[in-house]
C-alpha positions as CSV (number, residue, x, y, z in Angstrom):
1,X,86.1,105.6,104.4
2,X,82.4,105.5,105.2
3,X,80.4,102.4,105.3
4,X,78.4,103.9,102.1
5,X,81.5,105.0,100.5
6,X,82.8,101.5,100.7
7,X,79.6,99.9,99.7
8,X,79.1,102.0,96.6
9,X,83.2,101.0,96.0
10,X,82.2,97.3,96.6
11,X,78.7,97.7,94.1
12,X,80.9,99.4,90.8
13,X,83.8,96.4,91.5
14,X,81.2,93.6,91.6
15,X,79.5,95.4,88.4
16,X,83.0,95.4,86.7
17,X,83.4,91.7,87.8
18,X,80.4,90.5,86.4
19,X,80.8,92.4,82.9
20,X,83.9,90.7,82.2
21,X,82.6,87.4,83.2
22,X,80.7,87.7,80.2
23,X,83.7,88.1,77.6
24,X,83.5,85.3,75.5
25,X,87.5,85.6,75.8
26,X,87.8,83.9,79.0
27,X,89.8,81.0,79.6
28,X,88.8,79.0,82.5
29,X,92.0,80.2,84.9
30,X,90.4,83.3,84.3
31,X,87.4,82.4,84.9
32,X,87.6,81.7,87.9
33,X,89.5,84.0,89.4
34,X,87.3,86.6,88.5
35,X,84.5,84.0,90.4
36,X,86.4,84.2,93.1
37,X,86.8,87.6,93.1
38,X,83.2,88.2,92.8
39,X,82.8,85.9,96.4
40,X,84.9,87.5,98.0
41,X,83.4,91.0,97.1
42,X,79.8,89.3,97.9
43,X,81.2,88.6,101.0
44,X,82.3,91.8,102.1
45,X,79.2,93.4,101.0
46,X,77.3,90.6,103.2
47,X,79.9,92.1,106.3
48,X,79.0,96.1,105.7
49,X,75.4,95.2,105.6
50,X,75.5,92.9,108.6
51,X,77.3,95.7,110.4
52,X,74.6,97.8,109.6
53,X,71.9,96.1,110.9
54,X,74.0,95.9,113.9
55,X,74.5,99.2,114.0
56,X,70.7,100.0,113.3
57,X,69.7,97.3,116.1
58,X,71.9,99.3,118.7
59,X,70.7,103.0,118.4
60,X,67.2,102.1,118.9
């Protein structure tokens, strides 16, 4: 999968997460796995846009 392919994928799942963290339906366990989830998807965005610049840095 391209970079871009995976960083739209990441974008619509962090979307997702953050619409259902504002169900009024959550219990905390809930809660905060869909917190964590939301890290760990922050991270990896953080990761494919590091790379990036990396990869931008190196072809000039």
């Amino acid at each position: 999968m391209t970079n871009v392919a995976t960083r739209i994928q990441i974008l619509r799942q962090l979307e997702t997460v953050a619409t259902r963290l504002e169900s009024p339906k959550l219990n905390g366990p809930q809660r905060m796995a869909l917190l964590r989830r939301q890290a760990e998807l922050g991270d990896q965005r953080d990761v494919l846009a590091e790379r990036a610049r990396r990869a931008a840095a190196t072809a000039v």
